[in-house]
N, C-alpha and C positions, 0 to 999 in steps of 0.2 A: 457689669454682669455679675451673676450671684454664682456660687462655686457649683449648683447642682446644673445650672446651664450651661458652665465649660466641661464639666463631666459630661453631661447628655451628648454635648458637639463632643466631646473626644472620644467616646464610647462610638460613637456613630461612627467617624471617620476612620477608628480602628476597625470594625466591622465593614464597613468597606473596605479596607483595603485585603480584611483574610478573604474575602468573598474575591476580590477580585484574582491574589494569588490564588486561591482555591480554582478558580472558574483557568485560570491559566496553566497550572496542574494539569488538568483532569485535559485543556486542550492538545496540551503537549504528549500526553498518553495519546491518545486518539489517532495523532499524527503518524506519534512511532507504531501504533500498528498499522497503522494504513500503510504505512511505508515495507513494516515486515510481511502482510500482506500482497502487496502489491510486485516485492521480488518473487514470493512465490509463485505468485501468478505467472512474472517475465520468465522464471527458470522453464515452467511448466510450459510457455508457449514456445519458446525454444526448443526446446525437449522434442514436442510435437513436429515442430517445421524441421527439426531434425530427420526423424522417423520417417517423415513423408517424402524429406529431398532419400532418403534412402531405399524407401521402396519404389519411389519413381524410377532410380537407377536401374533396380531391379529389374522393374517392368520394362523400360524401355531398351536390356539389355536380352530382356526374352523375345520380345518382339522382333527386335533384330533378329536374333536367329531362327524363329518361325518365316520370317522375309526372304531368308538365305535359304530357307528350306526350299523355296517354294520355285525359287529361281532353275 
């Protein structure tokens, strides 16, 4: 083989491999936000099923005594 054909393959395979690190980068980004995303989401749905077991309390402690009322 002539030297500009071992260049040509070595040039090649080295651009392959930034392309592939590169492409694995940019996956690994992605992930981490989807992940820091996705706590926000869990805190926020928490938050909510909070709020709700708490007004239910609320509610069902008015109720009661609208019931007593009535007795």
């Amino acid at each position: 083989m002539d030297p500009n054909t071992i260049a040509t393959i070595a040039l090649a395979g080295v651009s392959g491999a930034v392309a592939v690190a590169v492409w694995a980068l940019r996956l690994e980004g992605r992930m981490n936000t989807h992940e820091k995303t996705d706590d926000v989401i869990h805190t926020h749905v928490k938050e909510s099923l909070d709020e709700l077991k708490e007004t239910t309390k609320s509610m069902d402690g008015k109720i009661d005594k609208i019931l007593q009322r009535g007795r």
